[in-house]
N, C-alpha and C positions, 0 to 999 in steps of 0.2 A: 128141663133145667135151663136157667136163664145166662147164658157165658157173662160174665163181668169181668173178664181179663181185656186189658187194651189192647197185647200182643197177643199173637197167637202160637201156642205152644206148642214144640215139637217133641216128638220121643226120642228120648236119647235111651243108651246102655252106659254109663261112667262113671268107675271111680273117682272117688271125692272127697276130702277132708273139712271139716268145718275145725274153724279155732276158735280160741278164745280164751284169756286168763291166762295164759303159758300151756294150754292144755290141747290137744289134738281127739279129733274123731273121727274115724272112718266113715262114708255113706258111701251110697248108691246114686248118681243122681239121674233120674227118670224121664224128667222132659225139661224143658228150657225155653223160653224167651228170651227176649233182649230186658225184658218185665222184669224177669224172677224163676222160679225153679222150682221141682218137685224132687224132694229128695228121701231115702229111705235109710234107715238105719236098724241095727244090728240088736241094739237095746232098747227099753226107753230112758230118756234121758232128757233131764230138766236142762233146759237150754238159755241161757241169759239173754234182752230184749235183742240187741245186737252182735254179730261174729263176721268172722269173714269164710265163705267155698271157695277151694281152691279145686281145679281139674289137673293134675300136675301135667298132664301129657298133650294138654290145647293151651297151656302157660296158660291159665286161667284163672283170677283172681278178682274178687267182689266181695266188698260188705253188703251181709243183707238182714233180714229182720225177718221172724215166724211173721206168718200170714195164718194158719190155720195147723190144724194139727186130725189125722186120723193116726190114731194106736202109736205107727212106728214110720207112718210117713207124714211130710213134714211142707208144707207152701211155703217159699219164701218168695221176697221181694226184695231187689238188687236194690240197695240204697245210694243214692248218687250224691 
């Protein structure tokens, strides 16, 4: 398989909430770059083009956008 990520990603273990519309969702998030993120979730769940992750316990906050999608995990890409 050919990497096409700019950053290079680490594994994390971290809860995570995705927002959006006034509405909250719990994830998992997986691994991390300064890129973007792998994150997992509990449902599936139709997701709007843009939201923001938050990590609460690294004060951690970023808009980002789907990048790909397998089942109930999820690529993003930190929008600057």
């Amino acid at each position: 398989m050919i990497e096409k990520r700019a950053a290079q990603r680490h594994r994390v273990f971290k809860g995570g909430k995705i927002t959006f519309e006034n509405s909250g969702i719990t994830c998992t998030v997986r691994n991390m770059s300064a890129d973007g993120a792998a994150i997992d979730l509990d449902a599936l769940v139709t997701l709007p083009q843009s939201f923001t992750l938050a990590i609460a316990r690294d004060n951690f906050v970023r808009k980002c956008r789907p990048v790909w999608r397998s089942d109930r995990r999820i690529g993003l890409a930190f929008v600057q």
